[in-house]
C-alpha positions, 0 to 999 in steps of 0.5 A: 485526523482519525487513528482508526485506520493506524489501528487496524494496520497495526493489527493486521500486521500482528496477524490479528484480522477484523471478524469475518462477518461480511460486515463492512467498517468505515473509519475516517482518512488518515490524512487528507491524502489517503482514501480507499477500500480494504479487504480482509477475509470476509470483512471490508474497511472503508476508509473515507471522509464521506457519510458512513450511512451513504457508504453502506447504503452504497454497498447494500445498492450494489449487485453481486457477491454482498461480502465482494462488494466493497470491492466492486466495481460498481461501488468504487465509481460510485465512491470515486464519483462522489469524492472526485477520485480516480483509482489507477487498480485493486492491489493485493497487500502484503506485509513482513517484519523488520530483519536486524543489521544492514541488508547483505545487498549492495545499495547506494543511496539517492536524493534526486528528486527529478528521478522518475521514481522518486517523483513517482514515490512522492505522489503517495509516500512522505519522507521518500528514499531510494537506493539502487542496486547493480540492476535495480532500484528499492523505493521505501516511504511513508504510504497510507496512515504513515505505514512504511511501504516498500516498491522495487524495480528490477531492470529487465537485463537483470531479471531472472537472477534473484535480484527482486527478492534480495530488494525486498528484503532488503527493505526489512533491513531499512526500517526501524527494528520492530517495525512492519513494510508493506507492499502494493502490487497487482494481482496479475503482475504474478513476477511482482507477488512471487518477488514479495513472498520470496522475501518473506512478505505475507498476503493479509488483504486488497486495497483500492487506493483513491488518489485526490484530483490534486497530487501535490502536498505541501507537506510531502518531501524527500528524505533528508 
């Protein structure tokens, strides 16, 4: 499996972008699981086993503003069409560097795989773990080229008492020091971007995530 994705992941998380020159890389999956689109300031990634020539020939086919092509939604069915994907949205990325020593919220630490969001964790994540809170659930897991990503969920009785951000941050605290999470979320769901950059994750991109037909690797499991 290609490297390139992990490098320009690594990059991003720097702070150091690809060149906005409305230019579009494609770069192979990481893994057999991962494929999609990402979008920087002015500069796409592609990321898909498929022939680069078709994807930029796509791109070039593909109507409205060129430097928002790749993330039309024109080219991405033409893309799901041709590997046999589905998508479920257009996210918006952020990221944010590791905090040292344990988080100052109180977690407790599961290992139920049957537990709606681990089993939801393990359809795109390896070596999954979560931790509830008092009002609150922390997923963290190895996502796209194994970067760390972290998901929160806030019960709605506890909403509006801080409780989203001192999740995500949280998640800082749980990844090895001198390491980065990511963070996934709509656009629109605004509560879910606020709780991010309240805990000091930064906006880098959009991702267009394709799922395969079939969810289940073999090589996919909970954290032990």
């Amino acid at each position: 499996m290609s490297d390139a994705l992990t490098w320009i992941l690594a990059a991003a998380e720097r702070g150091e972008f690809p060149p906005p020159d409305g230019m579009t890389t494609v770069v192979p999956q990481p893994s057999e699981r991962d494929a999609g689109v990402l979008a920087f300031t002015a500069h796409s990634v592609v990321f898909t086993d498929e022939d680069p020539e078709w994807v930029r020939d796509t791109l070039a086919a593909t109507s409205g503003d060129p430097l928002a092509a790749s993330m039309n939604p024109g080219f991405l069915s033409a893309l799901m069409a041709r590997t046999g994907r589905s998508m479920n949205t257009i996210d918006l990325l952020s990221v944010a560097p590791s905090r040292s020593g344990p988080p100052e919220l109180p977690l407790r630490e599961i290992e139920d795989p049957d537990h709606p969001r681990v089993a939801r964790a393990l359809q795109h994540r390896d070596d999954v773990r979560v931790w509830t809170a008092d009002g609150g659930v922390l997923v963290l897991g190895r996502g796209v080229a194994g970067r760390w990503e972290a998901a929160v969920e806030v019960d709605l009785e506890a909403r509006g008492a801080g409780l989203g951000p001192r999740l995500a941050d949280a998640a800082r605290h749980l990844i090895p020091d001198g390491g980065h999470v990511w963070a996934q979320k709509s656009p629109g769901n605004a509560r879910s971007v606020r709780t991010f950059q309240l805990a000091g994750f930064r906006p880098v991109g959009s991702e267009a995530l394709l799922l395969p037909a079939d969810r289940d690797f073999p090589h996919r499991s909970p954290h032990r």
